[in-house]
C-alpha positions as CSV (number, residue, x, y, z in Angstrom):
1,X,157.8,89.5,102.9
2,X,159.0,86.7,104.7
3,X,162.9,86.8,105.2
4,X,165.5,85.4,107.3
5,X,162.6,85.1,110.1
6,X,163.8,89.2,111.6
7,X,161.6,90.7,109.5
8,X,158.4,88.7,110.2
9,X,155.6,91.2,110.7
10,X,154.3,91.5,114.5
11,X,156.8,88.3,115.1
12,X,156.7,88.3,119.0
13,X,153.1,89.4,119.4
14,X,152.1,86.9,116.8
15,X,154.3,84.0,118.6
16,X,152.2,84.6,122.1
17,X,148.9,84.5,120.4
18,X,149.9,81.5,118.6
19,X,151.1,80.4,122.1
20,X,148.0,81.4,123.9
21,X,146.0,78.6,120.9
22,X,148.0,75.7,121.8
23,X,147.0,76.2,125.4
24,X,143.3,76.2,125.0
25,X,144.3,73.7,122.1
26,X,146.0,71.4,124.6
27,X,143.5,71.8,127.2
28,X,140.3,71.3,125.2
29,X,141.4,69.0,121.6
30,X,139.9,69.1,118.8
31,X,135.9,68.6,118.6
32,X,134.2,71.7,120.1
33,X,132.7,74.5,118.2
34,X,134.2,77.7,117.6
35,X,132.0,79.6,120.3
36,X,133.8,77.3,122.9
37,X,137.6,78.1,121.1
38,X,136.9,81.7,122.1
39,X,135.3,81.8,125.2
40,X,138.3,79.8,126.4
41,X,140.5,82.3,124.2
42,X,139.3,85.2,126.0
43,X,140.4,83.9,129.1
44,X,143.3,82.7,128.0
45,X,144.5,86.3,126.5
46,X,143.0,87.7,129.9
47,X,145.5,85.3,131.6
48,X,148.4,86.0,129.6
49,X,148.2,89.8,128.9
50,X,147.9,89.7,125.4
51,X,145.1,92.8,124.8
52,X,142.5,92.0,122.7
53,X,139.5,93.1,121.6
54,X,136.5,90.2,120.9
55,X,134.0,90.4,118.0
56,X,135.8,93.6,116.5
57,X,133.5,95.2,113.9
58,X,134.2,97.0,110.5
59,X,132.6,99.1,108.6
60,X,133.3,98.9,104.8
61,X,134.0,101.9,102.4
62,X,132.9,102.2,99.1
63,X,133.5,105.6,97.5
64,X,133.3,107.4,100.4
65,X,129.8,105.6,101.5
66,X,129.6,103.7,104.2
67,X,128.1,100.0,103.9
68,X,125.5,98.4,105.9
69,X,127.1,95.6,105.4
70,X,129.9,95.0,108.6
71,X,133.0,92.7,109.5
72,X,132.8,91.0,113.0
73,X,136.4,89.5,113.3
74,X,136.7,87.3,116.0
75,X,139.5,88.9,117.8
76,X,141.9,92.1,117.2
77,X,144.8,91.4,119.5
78,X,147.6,94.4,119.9
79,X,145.1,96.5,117.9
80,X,147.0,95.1,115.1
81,X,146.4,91.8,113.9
82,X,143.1,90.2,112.8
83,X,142.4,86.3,115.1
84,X,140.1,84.2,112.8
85,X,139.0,80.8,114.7
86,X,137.7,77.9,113.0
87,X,136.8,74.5,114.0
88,X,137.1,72.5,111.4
89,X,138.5,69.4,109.6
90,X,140.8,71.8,107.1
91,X,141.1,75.1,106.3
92,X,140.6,75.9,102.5
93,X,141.3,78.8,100.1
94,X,137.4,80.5,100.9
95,X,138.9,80.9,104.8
96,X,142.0,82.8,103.7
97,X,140.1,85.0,101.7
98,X,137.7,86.1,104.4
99,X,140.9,86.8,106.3
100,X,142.1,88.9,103.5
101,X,138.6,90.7,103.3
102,X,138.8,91.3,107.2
103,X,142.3,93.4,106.5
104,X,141.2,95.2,103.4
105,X,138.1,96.2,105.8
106,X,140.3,97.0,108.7
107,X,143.5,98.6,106.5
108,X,145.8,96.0,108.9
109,X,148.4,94.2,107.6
110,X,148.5,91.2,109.2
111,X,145.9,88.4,109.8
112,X,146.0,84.6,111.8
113,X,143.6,82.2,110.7
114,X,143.6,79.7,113.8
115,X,141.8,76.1,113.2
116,X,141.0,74.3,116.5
117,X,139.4,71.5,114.5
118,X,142.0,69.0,114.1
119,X,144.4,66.8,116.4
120,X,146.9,69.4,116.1
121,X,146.6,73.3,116.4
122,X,146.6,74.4,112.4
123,X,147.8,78.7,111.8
124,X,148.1,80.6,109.4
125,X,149.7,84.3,108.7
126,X,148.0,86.2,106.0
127,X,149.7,89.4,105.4
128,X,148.3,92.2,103.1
């Protein structure tokens, strides 16, 4: 999927919400919890005209049912791409793969796992 860096799903939407990170990641560091990261997030999108929607929920299909079981992603940005925050030391395999869930749940193609938790801001694109 990834190319010569023109075909990069949602490339300039993805490069301001990545931007829009580093500047709450610049302002606060590392050490908060992950309710802070996106109550500064929010503003921050606010501020910058990226539109978002915060705690997005999903309903899951199974054979035509619907689940009581739900999806709260932390933020759908352009009504297209899934904003998982974390606050941690490292992200691992388990985080990527609730990321993944969130876009088989949502039929988008295109997830960021952000992690506030270390001295530098730490992304990820997942793409389904």
């Amino acid at each position: 999927m990834i190319g010569n860096g023109q075909d990069l799903l949602f490339k300039d939407e993805c490069y301001n919400i990545v931007g829009a990170c580093m500047e709450v990641h610049n302002i606060l560091g590392c050490g908060f919890l992950e309710p802070v990261y996106q109550e500064a997030l929010s503003y921050e999108f606010q501020r910058q005209g990226i539109p978002y929607e915060r705690e997005k929920e999903y309903e899951i299909n199974y054979k035509g049912l619907v689940l009581s079981k739900t999806y709260k992603v932390d933020f759908l940005c352009y009504g297209d791409i899934i904003v998982e925050l974390k606050a941690l030391g490292q992200l691992s395999k388990e985080h990527m793969a609730q990321v993944l869930n969130y876009l088989k749940a949502s039929h988008l193609k295109l997830g960021l796992l952000v992690n506030f938790g270390t001295t530098s801001l730490n992304y990820e694109r997942i793409v389904l």
